[in-house]
C-alpha positions, 0 to 999 in steps of 0.5 A, spaced: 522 364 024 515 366 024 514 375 023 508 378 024 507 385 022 502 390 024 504 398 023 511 399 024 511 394 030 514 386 029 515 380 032 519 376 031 519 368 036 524 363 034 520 357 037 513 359 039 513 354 044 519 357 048 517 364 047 510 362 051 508 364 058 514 369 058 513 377 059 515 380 052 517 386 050 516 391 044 519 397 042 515 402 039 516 410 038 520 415 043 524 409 046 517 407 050 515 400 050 509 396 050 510 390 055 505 384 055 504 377 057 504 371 053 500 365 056 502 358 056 496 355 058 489 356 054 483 357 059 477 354 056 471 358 057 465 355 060 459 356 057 455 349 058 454 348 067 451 341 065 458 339 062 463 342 067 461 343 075 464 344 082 461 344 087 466 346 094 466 344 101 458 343 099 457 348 096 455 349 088 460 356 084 458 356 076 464 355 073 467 361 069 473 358 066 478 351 065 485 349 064 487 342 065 490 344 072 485 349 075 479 353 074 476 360 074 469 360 079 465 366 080 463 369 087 458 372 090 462 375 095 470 376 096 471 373 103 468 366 101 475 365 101 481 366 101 488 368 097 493 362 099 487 358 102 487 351 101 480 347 099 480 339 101 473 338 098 473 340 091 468 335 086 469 337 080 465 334 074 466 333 067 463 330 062 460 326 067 466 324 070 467 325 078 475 327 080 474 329 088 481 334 088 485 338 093 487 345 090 489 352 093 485 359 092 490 364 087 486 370 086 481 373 088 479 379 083 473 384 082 468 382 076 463 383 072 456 385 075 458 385 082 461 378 082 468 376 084 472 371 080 476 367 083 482 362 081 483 355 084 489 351 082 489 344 083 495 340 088 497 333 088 492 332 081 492 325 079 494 323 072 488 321 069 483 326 072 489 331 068 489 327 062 481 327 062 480 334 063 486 336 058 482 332 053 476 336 054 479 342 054 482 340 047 475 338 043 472 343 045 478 348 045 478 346 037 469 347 037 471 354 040 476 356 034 472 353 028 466 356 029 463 360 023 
């Protein structure tokens, strides 16, 4: 059982892997609550173009984020696209590895500077561009932790 202490609030998770992506909530003082959402998937940021690019329906978008399953892009302007809207002609690179993907706009939120962030999370990925892209994110996630 792992306990984590900080003032007068604990945590306690039985199985760290069944206690992810759930809603949590702590009580604290007055019988108020703090309610917050623990992630299952991590999204690696990304910071080098040259390794990871998309480019959708013949346009290019800088990546902001990536999970095996979907990616976070900025744009420009919000009504590029469209909440629920489907995108047949995603060729995201990686590592020089090309996946041609179908995928589906979730969000589209306000971010920084005037920008937009919009979240695509891929339908019907095949195996392989899943298992590449999770390899990915996996040596880089540790490069991003083990940093000094």
């Amino acid at each position: 059982m792992n306990s984590k202490n900080s003032d007068s609030i604990e945590i306690e998770v039985e199985d760290i892997e069944e206690s992810l992506n759930k809603t949590v909530y702590v009580p604290l003082e007055n019988n108020l609550e703090l309610k917050g959402i623990v992630r299952k998937y991590f999204r690696l940021p990304v910071s080098n173009q040259d390794e990871v690019k998309v480019q959708i329906n013949d346009q290019q978008y800088d990546i902001v984020d990536i999970l095996s399953w979907g990616i976070g892009i900025h744009l420009p302007r919000p009504e590029i696209f469209s909440v629920g809207e489907e995108l047949d002609s995603i060729k995201l690179t990686v590592q020089r590895r090309i996946f041609r993907l179908h995928g589906g706009v979730v969000h589209i939120s306000p971010y920084e500077y005037g920008n937009y962030r919009c979240g695509i999370k891929f339908i019907d990925q095949d195996e392989e561009s899943e298992r590449i892209i999770s390899e990915y994110i996996k040596i880089n996630r540790t490069k991003l932790f083990s940093r000094k």
